[in-house]
C-alpha positions as CSV (number, residue, x, y, z in Angstrom):
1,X,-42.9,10.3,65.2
2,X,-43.9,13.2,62.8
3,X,-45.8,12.1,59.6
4,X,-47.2,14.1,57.0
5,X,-50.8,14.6,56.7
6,X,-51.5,12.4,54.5
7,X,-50.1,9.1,56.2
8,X,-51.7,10.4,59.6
9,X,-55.2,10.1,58.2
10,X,-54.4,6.9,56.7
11,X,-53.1,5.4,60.1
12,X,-55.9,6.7,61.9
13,X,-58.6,5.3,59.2
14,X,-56.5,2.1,59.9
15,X,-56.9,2.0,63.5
16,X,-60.3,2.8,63.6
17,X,-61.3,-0.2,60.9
18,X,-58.7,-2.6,63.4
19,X,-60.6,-1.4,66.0
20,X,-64.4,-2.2,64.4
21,X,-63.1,-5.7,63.7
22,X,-61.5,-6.1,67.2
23,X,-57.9,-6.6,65.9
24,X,-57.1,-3.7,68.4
25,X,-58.6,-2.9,71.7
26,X,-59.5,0.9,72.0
27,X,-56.5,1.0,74.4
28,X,-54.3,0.0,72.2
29,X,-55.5,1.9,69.4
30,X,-55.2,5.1,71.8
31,X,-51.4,3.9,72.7
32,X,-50.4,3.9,68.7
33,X,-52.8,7.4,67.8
34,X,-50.3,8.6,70.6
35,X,-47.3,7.3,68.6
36,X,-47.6,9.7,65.7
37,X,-48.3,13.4,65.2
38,X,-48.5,15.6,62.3
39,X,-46.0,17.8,60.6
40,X,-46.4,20.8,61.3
41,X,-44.5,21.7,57.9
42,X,-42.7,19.2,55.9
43,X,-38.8,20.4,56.3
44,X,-37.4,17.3,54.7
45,X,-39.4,17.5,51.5
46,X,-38.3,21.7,51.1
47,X,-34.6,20.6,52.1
48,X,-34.7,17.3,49.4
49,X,-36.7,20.0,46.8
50,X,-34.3,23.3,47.4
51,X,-31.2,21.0,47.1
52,X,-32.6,19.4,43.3
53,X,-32.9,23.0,42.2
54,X,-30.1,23.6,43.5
55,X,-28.1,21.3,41.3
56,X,-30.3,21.8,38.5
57,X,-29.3,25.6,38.3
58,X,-25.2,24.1,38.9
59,X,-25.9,21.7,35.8
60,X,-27.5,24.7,33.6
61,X,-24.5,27.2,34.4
62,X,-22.0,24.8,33.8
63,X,-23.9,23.6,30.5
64,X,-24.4,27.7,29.7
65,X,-20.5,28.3,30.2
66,X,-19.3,25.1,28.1
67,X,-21.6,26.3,25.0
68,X,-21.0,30.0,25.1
69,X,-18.0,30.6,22.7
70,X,-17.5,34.2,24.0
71,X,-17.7,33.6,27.8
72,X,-14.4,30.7,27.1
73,X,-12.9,33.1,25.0
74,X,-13.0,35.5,27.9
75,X,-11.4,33.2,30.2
76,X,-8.9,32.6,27.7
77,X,-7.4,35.4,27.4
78,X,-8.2,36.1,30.8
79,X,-6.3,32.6,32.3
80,X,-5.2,31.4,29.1
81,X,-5.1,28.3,30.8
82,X,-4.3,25.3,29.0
83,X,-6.9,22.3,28.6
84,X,-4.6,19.8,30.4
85,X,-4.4,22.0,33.1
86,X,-7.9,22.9,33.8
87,X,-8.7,18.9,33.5
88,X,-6.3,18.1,36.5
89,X,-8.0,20.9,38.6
90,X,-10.8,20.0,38.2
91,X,-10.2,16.4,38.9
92,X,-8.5,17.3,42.2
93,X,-11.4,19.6,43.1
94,X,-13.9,16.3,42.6
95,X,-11.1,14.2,44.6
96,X,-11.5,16.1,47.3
97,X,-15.0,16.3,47.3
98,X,-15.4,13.0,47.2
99,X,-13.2,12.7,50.3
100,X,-15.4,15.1,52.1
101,X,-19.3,13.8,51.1
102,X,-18.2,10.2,52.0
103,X,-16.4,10.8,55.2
104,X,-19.3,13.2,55.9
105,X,-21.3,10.1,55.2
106,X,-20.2,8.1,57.6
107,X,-20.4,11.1,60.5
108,X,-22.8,12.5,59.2
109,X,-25.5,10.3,58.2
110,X,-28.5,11.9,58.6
111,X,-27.9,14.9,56.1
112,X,-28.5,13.4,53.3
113,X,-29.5,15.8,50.7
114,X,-26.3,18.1,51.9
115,X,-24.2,14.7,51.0
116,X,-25.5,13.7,47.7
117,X,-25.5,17.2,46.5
118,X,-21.5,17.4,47.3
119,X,-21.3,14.1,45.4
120,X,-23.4,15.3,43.0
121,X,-21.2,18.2,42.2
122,X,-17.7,16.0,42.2
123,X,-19.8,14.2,39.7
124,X,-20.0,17.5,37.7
125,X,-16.4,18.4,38.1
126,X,-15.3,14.7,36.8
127,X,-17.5,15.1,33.8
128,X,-15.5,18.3,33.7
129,X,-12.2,17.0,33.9
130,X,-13.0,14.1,31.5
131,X,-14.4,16.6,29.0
132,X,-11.2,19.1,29.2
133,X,-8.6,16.3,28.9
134,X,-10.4,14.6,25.6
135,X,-10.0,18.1,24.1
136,X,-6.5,18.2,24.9
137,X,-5.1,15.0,23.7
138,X,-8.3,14.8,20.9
139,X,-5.7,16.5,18.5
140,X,-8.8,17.9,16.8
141,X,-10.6,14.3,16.1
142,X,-14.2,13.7,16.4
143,X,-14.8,9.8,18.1
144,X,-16.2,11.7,21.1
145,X,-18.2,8.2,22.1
146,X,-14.4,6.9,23.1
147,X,-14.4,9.3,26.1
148,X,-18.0,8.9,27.1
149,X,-16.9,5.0,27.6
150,X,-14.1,6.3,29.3
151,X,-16.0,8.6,31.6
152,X,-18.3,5.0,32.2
153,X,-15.2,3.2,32.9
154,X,-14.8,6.2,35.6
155,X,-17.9,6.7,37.6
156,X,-18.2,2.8,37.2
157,X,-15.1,2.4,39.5
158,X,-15.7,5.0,41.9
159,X,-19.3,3.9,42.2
160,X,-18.2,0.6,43.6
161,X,-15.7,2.0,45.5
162,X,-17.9,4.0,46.9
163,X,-21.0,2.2,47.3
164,X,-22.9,5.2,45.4
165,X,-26.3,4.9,43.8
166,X,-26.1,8.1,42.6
167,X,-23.2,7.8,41.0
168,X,-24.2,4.4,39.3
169,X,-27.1,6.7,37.6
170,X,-24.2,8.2,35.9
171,X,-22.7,5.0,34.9
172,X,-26.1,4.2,33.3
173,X,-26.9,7.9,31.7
174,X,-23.1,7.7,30.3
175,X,-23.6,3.9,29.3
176,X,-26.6,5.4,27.1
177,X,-25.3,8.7,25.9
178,X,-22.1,6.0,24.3
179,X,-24.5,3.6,22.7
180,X,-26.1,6.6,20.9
181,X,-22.6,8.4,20.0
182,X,-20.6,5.4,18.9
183,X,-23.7,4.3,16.6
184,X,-24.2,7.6,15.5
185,X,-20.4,7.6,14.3
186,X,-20.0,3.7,13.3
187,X,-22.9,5.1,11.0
188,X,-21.3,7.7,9.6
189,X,-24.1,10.5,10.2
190,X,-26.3,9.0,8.9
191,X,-29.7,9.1,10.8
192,X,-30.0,4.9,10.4
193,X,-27.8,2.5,12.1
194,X,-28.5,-1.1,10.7
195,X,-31.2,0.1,9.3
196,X,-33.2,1.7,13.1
197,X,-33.3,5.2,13.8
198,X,-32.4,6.3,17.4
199,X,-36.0,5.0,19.5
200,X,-35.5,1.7,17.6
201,X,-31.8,1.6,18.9
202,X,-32.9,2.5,22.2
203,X,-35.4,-0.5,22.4
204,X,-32.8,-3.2,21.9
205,X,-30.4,-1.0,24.5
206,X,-33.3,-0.8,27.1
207,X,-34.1,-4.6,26.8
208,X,-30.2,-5.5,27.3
209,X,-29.9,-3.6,30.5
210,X,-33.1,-4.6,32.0
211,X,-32.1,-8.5,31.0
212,X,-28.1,-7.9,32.5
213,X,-29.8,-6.7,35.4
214,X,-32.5,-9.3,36.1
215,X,-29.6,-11.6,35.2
216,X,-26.9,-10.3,37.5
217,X,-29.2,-9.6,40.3
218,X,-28.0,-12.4,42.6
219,X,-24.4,-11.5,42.2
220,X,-23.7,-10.0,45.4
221,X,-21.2,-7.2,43.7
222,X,-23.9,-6.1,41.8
223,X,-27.1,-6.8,44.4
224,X,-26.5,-3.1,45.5
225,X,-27.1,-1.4,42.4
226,X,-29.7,-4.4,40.5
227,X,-32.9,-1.9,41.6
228,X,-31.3,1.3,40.1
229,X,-30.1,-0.7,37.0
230,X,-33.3,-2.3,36.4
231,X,-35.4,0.8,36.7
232,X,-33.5,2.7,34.6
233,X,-33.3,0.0,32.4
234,X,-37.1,-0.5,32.0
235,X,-37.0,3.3,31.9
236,X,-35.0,3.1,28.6
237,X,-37.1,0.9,27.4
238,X,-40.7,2.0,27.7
239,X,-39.8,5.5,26.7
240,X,-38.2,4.2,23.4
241,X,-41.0,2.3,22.6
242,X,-43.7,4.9,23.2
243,X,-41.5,7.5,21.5
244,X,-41.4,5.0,18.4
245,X,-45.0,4.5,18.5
246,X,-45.0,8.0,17.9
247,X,-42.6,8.7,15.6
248,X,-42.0,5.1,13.5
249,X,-38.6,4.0,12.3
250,X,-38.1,7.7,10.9
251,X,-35.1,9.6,11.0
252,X,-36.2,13.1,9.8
253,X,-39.3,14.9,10.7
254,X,-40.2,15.3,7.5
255,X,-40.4,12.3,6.6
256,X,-42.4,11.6,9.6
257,X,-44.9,14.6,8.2
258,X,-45.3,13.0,5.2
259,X,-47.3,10.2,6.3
260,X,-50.4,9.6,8.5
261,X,-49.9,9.1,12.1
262,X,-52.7,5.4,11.7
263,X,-49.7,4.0,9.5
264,X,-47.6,3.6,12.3
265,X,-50.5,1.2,14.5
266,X,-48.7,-1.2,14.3
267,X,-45.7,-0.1,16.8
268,X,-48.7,1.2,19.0
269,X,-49.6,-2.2,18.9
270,X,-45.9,-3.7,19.4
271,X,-45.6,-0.9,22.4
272,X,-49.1,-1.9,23.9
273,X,-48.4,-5.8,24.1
274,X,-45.0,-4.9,25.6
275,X,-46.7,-2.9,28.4
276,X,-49.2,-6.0,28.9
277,X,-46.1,-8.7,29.3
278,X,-44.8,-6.2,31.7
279,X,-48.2,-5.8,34.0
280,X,-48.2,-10.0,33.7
281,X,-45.0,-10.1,35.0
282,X,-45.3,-8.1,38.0
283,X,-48.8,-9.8,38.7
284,X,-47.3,-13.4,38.5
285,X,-43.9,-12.6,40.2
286,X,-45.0,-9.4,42.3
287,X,-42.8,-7.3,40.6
288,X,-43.5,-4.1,41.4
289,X,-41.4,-2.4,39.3
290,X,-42.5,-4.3,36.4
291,X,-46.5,-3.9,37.0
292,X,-46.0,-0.2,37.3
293,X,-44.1,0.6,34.1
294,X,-46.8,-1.5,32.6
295,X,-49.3,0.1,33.7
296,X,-47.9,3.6,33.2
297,X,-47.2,3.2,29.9
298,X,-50.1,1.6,28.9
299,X,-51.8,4.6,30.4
300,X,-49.7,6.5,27.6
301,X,-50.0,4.5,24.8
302,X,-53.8,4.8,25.0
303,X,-54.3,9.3,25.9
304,X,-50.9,9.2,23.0
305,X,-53.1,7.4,20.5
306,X,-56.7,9.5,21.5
307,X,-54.9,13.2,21.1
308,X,-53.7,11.2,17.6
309,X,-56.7,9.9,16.2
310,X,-59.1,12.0,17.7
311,X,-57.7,16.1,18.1
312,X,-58.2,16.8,14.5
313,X,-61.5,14.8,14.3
314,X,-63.6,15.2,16.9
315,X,-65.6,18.7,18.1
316,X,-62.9,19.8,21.2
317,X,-66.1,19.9,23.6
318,X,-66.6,15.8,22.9
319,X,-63.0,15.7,22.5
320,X,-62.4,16.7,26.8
321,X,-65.8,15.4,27.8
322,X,-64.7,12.0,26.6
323,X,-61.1,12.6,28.6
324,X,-63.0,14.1,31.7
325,X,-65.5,10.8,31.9
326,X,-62.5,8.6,31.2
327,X,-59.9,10.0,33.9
328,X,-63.1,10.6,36.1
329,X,-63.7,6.6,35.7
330,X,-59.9,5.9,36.4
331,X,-60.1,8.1,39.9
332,X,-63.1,6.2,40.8
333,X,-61.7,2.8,40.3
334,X,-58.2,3.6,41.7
335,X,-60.5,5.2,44.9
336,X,-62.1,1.8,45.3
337,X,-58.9,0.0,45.5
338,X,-57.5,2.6,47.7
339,X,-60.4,2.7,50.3
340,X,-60.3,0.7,53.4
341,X,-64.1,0.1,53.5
342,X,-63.3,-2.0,50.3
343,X,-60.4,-4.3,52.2
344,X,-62.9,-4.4,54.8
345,X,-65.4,-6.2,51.8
């Protein structure tokens, strides 16, 4: 089996401490060094990266051709092609790729970068197609949130149907970009909805998803998709609390200029004891998921409020001495955990 170099130095620092405690004989130790040998380039990691940036670049051309006015006027009067008709082509174009990445799925198993990208762009085309048939039955009318929950409605189906993860991270990105349309319209632009500002909205919609999904995580429909809900859920939610431990319940940012940064401790606070709960909860139920998030953010909250109390007041040599010593302590603890000779203790 090829590893990378990393997980062959590991193995072999594991087989040596087995071996010192006489959990192995040097036989067998010999028989599983022979098992293994190291990449000599790690092909999977450039095929997984080059096909990301790949679909990256397909996301930013067709985001760079929808915005610029004078490239669609140019294939209007080039095509003059009318929206309906451009929506059903681009519809059957993501049919048939679905058709193709999924039967290549099933011959094809083990490319599976190739595979997700083609589903990744019928993904793209059905956005596409969604996008061009709102504008031609909109009639001119602004509720744009009513075909993002259609467009849900959509990759929610075919994600079932298909058994896709990656499509249910469309489900969940198009499930987020409704809440913040259709309560930026029910509020009528203006920048509060109920009285919270988008991070605060955010909150409440990252705790609802993460609680649906703990919720609905023995149903066996939805066992399949419960990991990718919950982390993106918890993903929601820890991002809209740090961003609102940053920003407070503002909606403009000057408003947010016109106060000092130690007024808003409070949500720090709030943000802080979230991330604790969230590191007790993985400890207690081995939640993985939940420990890391914790800890992450935690990590955040605590370098977010340094650079904020501390850039403007502190000489910048103390300033990165103090950061140096603290990540410097961090490494060092996180090495002690990581080394054998300290599972060995």
């Amino acid at each position: 089996m090829k590893i990378d170099q990393e997980k062959s130095e590991f193995l072999d620092e594991m087989l040596d401490y087995w071996q010192e405690e006489t959990l192995l004989s040097k036989a067998d130790a010999e028989k599983l060094r022979k098992s293994y040998e190291v990449k000599s380039f790690d092909w999977r990691r450039l095929a997984q990266y080059s096909f990301w940036i790949a679909m990256a670049c397909g996301v930013i051309s067709m985001g760079a051709l929808l915005v610029d006015n004078s490239i669609l006027n140019y294939l209007k009067k080039l095509y003059d092609t009318p929206d309906g008709v451009i929506s059903l082509l681009s519809a059957a174009a993501a049919a048939f790729l679905y058709w193709i990445s999924f039967k290549r799925k099933v011959s094809l198993p083990m490319q599976v970068f190739s595979n997700d990208a083609m589903v990744f762009s019928a993904v793209m085309l059905t956005a596409n197609a969604i996008a061009y048939l709102g504008k031609a039955v909109s009639k001119g009318g602004d509720h744009f949130s009513l075909l993002i929950l259609f467009s849900v409605f959509v990759y929610g189906i075919l994600a079932f149907k298909f058994r896709s993860r990656l499509i249910w991270i469309f489900v969940l990105i198009s499930l987020g970009a409704w809440f913040g349309t259709e309560t930026g319209y029910l509020s009528r632009g203006n920048l509060y909805f109920l009285g919270m500002n988008y991070p605060l909205r955010f909150v409440i919609f990252g705790f609802v998803l993460t609680a649906l999904s703990l919720l609905l995580r023995n149903v066996k429909a939805f066992s399949f998709f419960y990991l990718t809900t919950y982390i993106s859920g918890m993903l929601y939610l820890f991002a809209s609390l740090w961003l609102i431990s940053v920003f407070g319940n503002f909606g403009t940012l000057d408003q947010w200029y016109g106060i000092k940064q130690i007024s808003l401790f409070y949500w720090a606070l709030i943000s802080a004891a979230v991330c604790a709960i969230s590191i007790f909860a993985g400890l207690k139920y081995r939640d993985d998921v939940a420990r890391e998030f914790g800890i992450t953010f935690l990590f955040l909250n605590l370098y977010t409020r340094y650079f904020e109390y501390f850039w403007d007041t502190w000489h910048k040599a103390l300033f990165f001495s103090v950061l140096a010593a603290s990540f410097w302590f961090i490494g060092r603890r996180a090495e002690k955990i990581w080394n054998v000779e300290f599972l060995k203790k």
